[in-house]
C-alpha positions as CSV (number, residue, x, y, z in Angstrom):
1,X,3.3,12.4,17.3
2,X,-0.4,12.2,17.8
3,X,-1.4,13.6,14.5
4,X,0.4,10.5,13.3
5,X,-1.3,8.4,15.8
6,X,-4.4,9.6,15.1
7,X,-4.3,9.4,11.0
8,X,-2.8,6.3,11.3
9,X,-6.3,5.2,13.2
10,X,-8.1,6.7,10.6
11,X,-6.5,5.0,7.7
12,X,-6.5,1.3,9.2
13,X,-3.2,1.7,9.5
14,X,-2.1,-1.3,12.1
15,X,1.8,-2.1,13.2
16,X,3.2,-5.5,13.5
17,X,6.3,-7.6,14.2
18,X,7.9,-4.1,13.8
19,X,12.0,-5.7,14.9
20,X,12.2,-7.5,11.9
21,X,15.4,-6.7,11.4
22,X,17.4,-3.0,11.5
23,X,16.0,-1.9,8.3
24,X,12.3,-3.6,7.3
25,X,9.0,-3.8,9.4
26,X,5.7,-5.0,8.2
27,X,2.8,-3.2,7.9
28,X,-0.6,-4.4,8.0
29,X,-3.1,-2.3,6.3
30,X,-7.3,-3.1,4.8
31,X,-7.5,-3.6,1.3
32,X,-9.8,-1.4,-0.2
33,X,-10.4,-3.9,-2.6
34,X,-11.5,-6.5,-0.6
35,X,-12.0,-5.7,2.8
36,X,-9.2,-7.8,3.8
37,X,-6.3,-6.9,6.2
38,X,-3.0,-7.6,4.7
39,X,0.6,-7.7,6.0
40,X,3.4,-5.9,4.4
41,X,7.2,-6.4,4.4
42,X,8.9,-2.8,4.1
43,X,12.4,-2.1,3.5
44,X,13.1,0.7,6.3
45,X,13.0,0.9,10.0
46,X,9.9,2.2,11.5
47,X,11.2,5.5,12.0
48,X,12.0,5.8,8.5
49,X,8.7,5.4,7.6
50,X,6.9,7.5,10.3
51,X,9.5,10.5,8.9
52,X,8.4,9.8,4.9
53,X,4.6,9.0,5.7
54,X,4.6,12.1,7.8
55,X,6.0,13.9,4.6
56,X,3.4,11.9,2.4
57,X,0.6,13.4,5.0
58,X,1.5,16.8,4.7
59,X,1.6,16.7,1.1
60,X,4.2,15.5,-0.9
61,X,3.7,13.5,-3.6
62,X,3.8,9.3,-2.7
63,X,6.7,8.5,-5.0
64,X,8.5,11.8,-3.7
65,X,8.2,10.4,-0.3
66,X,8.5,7.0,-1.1
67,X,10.9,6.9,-3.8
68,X,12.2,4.4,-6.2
69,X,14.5,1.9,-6.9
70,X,14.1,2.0,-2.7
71,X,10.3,1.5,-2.8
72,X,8.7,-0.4,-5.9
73,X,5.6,0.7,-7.0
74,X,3.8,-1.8,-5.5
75,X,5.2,-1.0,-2.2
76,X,3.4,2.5,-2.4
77,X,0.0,1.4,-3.8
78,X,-0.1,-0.8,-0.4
79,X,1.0,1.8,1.6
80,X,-1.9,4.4,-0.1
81,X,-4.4,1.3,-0.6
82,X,-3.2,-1.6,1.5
83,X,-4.1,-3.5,-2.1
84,X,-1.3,-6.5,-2.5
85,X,-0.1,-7.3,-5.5
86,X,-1.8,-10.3,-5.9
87,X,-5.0,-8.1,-5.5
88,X,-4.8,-6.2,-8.7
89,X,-3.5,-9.4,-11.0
90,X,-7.3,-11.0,-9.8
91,X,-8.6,-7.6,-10.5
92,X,-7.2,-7.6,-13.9
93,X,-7.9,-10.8,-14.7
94,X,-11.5,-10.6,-14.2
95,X,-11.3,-7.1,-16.4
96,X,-10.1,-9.0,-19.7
97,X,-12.8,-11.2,-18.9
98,X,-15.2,-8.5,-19.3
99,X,-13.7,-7.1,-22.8
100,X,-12.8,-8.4,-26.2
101,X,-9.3,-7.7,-27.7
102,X,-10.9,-4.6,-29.2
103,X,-12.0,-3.3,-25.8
104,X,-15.7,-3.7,-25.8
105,X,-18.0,-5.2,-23.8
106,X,-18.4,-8.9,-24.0
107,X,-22.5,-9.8,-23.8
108,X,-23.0,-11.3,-20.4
């Protein structure tokens, strides 16, 4: 239980309202995006998650450990990333700014 402890400490990993109801808890993680802290809505209990993060830490694969239709993909890029979806449509957006419909770079 430490080890988990301890990683979750060295991922930014924070816990929050965590009796939301018998099967969701948030999460609140640091985008490495932007630097910010975001809060998550899961849909599994806490100890749920410790159990598949656990397997996710010792190696398996994210979407093997987190697996669809019960975790969309954006659920496990914030759970790698704590990047939000709203995150990555910005980031995105300000790509296509950068390129023309053939892909090259726009002059500045």
């Amino acid at each position: 239980m430490q080890e988990i402890l301890d990683l979750r400490q060295e991922h930014d990993i924070l816990r929050e309202d965590r009796t939301l109801g018998e099967s969701t808890m948030k999460l609140t993680k640091t985008s490495t995006f932007s630097g910010e802290q975001h809060t998550y809505t899961l849909n599994c209990s806490e100890r749920e998650f410790d159990s598949r993060e656990a397997a996710w830490q010792g190696g398996a694969w994210i979407h093997h450990a987190f697996p669809s239709p019960r975790f969309s993909a954006d659920d496990r890029e914030f759970i790698m990333s704590g990047i939000i979806p709203a995150e990555w449509v910005a980031y995105m957006a300000a790509l296509d700014a950068e390129f023309d419909s053939d892909g090259d770079i726009l002059d500045q």
